[in-house]
KOLTOR-341328 format. One record per residue (C-alpha): residue number from 1; residue in one letter; x, y, z. Coordinates in steps of 0.001 Angstrom, whole numbers, plus 524288, in hexadecimal, padded with zeros to 5 digits. Layout:
N
SITE     i   aa      px      py      pz
SITE   NUM    A       X       Y       Z
...
This chain:
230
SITE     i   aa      px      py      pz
SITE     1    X   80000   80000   80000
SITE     2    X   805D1   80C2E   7FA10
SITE     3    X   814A8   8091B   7FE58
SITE     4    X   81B37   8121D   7F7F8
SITE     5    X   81431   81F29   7FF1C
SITE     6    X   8206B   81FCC   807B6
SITE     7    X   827E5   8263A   7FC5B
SITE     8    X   82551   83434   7FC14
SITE     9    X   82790   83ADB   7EF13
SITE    10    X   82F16   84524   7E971
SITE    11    X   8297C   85086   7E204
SITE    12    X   82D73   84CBE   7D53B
SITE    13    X   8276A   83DB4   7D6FB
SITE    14    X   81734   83B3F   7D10B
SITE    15    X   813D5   836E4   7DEB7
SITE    16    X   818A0   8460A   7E5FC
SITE    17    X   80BB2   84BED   7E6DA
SITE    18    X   803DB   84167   7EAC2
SITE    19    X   80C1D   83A8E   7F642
SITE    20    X   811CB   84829   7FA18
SITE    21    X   801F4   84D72   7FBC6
SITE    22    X   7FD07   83F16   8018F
SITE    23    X   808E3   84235   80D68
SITE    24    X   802C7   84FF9   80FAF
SITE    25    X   7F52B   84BD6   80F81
SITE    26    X   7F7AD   84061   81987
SITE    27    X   800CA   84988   8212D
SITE    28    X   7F729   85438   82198
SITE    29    X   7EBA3   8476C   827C5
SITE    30    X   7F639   84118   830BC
SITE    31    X   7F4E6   84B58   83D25
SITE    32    X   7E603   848CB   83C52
SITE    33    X   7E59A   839CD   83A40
SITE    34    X   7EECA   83939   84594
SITE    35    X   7E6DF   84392   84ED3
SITE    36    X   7D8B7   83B30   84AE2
SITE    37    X   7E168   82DD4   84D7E
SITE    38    X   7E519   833C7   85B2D
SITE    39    X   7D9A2   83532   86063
SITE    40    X   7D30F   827E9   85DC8
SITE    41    X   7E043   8227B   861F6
SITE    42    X   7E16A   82B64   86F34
SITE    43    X   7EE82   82BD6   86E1F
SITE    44    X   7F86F   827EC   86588
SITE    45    X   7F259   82418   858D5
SITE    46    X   7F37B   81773   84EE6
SITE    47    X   7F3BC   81A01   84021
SITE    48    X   7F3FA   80F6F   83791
SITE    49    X   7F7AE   810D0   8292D
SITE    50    X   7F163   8067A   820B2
SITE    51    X   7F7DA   803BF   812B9
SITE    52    X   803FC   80B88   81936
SITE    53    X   80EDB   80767   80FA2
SITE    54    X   81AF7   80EB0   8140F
SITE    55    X   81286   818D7   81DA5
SITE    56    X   81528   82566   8164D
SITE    57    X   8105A   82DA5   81F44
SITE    58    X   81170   82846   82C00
SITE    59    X   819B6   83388   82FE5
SITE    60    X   80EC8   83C54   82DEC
SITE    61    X   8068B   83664   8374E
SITE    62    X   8121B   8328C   84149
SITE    63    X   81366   840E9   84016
SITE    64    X   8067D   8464D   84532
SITE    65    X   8088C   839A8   8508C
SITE    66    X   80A30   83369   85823
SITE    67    X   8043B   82976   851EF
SITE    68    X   804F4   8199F   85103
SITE    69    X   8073A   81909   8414E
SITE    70    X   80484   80ADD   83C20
SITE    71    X   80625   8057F   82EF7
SITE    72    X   7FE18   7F96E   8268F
SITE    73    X   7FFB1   7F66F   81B50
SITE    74    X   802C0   7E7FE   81325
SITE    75    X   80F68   7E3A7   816D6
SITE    76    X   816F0   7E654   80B53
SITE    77    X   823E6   7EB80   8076E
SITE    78    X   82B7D   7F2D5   812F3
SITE    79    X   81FB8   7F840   819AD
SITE    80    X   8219A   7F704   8285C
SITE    81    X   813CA   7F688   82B42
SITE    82    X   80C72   7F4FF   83A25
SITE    83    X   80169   7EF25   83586
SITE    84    X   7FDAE   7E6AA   828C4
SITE    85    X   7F268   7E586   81E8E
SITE    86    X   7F092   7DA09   81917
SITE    87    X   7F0BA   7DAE7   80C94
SITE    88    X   7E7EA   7D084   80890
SITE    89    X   7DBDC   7D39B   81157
SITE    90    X   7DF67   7E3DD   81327
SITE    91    X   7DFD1   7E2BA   82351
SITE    92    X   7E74D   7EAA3   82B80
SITE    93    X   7ECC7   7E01D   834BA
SITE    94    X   7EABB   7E99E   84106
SITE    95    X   7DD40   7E83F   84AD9
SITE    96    X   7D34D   7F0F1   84A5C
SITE    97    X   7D28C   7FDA9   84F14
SITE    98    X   7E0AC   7FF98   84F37
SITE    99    X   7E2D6   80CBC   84AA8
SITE   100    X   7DE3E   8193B   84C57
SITE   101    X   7E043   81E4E   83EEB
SITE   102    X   7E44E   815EE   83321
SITE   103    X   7EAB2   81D10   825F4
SITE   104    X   7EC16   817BD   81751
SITE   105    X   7F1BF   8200D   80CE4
SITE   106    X   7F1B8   81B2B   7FE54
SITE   107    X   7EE01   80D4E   80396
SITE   108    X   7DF0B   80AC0   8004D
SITE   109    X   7E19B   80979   7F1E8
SITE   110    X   7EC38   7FFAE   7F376
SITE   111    X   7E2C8   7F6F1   7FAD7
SITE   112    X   7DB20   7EB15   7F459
SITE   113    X   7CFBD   7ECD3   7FD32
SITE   114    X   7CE5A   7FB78   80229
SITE   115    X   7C28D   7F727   80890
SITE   116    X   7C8E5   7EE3F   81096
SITE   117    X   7D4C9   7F5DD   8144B
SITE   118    X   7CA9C   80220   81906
SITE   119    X   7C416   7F9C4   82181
SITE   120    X   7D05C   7F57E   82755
SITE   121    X   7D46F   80355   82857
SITE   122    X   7C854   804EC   830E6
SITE   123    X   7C9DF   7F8EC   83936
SITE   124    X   7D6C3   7FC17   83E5C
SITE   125    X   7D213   809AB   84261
SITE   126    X   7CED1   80D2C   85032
SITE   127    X   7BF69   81346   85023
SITE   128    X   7C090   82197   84D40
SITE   129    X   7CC53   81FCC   8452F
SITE   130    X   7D0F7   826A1   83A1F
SITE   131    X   7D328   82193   82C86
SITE   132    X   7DBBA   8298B   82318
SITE   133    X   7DF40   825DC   814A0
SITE   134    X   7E2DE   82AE9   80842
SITE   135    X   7DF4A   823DE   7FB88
SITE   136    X   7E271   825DF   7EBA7
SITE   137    X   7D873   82C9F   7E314
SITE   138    X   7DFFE   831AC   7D72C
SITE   139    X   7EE2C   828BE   7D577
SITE   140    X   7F4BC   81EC5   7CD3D
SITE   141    X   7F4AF   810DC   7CF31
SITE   142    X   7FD93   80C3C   7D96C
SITE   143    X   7FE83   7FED0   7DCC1
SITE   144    X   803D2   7FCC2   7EA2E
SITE   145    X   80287   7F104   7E8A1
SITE   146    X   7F300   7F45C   7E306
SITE   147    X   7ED9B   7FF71   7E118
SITE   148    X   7DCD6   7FE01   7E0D2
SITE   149    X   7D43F   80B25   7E247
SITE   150    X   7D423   819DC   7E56C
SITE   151    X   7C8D4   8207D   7EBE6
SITE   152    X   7C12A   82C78   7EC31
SITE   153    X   7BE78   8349E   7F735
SITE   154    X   7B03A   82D72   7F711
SITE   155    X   7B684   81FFD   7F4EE
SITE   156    X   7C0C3   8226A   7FFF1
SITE   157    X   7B3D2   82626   809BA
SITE   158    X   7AB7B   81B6C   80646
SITE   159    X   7B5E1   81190   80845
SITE   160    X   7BA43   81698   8164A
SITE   161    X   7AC17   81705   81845
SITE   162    X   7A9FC   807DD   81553
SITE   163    X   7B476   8050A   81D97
SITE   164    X   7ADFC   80A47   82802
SITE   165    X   7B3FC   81952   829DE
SITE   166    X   7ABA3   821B7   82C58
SITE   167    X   7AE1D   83230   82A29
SITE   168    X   7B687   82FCE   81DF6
SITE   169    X   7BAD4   83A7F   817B0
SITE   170    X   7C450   83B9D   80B00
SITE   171    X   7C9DD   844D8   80231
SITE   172    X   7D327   847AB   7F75C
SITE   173    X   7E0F6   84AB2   7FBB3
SITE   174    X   7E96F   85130   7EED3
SITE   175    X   7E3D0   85970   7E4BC
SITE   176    X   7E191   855F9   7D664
SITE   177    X   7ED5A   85DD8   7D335
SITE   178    X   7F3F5   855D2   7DA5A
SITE   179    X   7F007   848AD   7D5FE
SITE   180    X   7F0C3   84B5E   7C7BE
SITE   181    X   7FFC7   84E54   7C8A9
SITE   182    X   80177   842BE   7D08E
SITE   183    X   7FAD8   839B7   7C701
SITE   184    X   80063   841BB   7BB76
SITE   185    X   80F99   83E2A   7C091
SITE   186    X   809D5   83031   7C3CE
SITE   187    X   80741   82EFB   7B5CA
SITE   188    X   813DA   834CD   7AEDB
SITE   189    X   81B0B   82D24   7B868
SITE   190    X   81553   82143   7B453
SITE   191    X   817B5   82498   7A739
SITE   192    X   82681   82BFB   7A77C
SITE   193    X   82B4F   8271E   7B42A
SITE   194    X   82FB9   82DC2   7C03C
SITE   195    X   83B7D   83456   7BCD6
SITE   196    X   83BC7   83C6F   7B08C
SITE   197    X   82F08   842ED   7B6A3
SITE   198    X   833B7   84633   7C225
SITE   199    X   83592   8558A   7BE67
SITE   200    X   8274E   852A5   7B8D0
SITE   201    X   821BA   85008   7C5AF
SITE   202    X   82888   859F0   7CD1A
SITE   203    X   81F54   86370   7C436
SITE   204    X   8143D   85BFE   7C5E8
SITE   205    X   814C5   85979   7D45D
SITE   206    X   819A2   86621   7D750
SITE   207    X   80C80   86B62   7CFDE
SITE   208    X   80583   862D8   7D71B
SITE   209    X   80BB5   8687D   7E539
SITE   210    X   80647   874B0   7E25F
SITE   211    X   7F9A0   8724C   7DF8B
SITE   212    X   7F7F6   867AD   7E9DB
SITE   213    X   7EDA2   870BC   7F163
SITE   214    X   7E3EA   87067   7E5CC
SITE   215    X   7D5AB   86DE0   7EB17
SITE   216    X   7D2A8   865B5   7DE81
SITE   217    X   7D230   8582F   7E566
SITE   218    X   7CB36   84FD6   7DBCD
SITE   219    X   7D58F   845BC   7D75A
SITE   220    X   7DDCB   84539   7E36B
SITE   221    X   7E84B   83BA7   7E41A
SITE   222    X   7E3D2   83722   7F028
SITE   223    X   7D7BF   83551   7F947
SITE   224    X   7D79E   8356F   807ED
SITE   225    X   7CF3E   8317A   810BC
SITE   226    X   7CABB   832E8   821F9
SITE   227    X   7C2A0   8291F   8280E
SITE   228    X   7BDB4   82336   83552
SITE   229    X   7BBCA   8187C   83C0B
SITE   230    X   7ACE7   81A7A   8441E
């Protein structure tokens, strides 16, 4: 599940704008997932991060601690994980009501049965705890090992909802700016390579900086999504 979000990219590489924003946007949630997570926990709280691959941003949240910062995933590669998911079945081999907030970022579309993995989500959360992911809308295929779906802001709701959150809320993260350059250096890279384009998508992404604060949020890169358990 997305193992290679632990490389953070430069400025002239397709991926820049997209990873560089994602970082902000879950920097910018961290102090309040961790503040929500404290007070169901009354005291020090436990995060879990489900589909973690490499933890990207585990510092963000060890930041706004202290915190108890677990990671599940399939065992796989060099992950060092605390807790695994099967990966034939989708459960998180922890008990229920474990955590009082559980994370995935870029995970649900890597996931056979998102279904499944949702409700597991839920069942390992505390009551009153806090569910906070962010999904693909508009972005290439990316087989880690498979890639299945992207939601809506609707589709993202309804499934938290079937799972049993209640109060979910989502919305679009980048701009449409945004996304197309991402996509549009996805594409030339696919078709030129990484390297001779590199002044190409220093342009591009630089461009793309600028107008990052656009309120035209139609074709986001990337959907994210509150929820909790009643």
């Amino acid at each position: 599940m997305g193992l290679d979000s632990r490389h953070r990219c430069r400025i002239w590489t397709p991926l820049f704008l997209h990873r560089t924003l994602l970082r902000e946007h879950v920097a910018k949630n961290a102090p309040k997932i961790i503040a929500e997570a404290r007070q169901i926990a009354g005291g020090t709280p436990r995060l879990l991060d489900a589909g973690c691959g490499y933890m990207p941003y585990r510092d963000l949240f060890e930041a706004a601690g202290p915190v108890e910062y677990h990671g599940a995933d399939i065992p796989w590669a060099d992950v060092k994980l605390d807790a695994v998911i099967d990966a034939d079945t989708g459960r998180i081999e922890v008990p229920d009501a474990t955590y009082d907030a559980v994370m995935h970022f870029q995970t649900l579309e890597h996931v056979p049965n998102p279904r499944v993995f949702l409700a597991e989500c839920f069942r390992v959360l505390k009551p009153g705890g806090r569910l906070f992911c962010t999904v693909p809308f508009v972005y290439h295929f990316h087989p880690v090992p498979g890639d299945f779906r992207r939601w809506t802001t609707q589709g993202l709701e309804k499934d938290l909802e079937l799972a049993g959150f209640t109060a979910a809320k989502a919305s679009m993260v980048e701009c449409d700016f945004v996304s197309w350059v991402t996509i549009t250096n996805l594409y030339i890279a696919d078709v030129l390579g990484y390297k001779i384009t590199k002044p190409l998508f220093l342009l591009l992404n630089g461009l793309g900086w600028l107008l990052r604060g656009s309120r035209h949020v139609n074709l986001t890169l990337t959907v994210d999504a509150t929820a909790v358990k009643p």
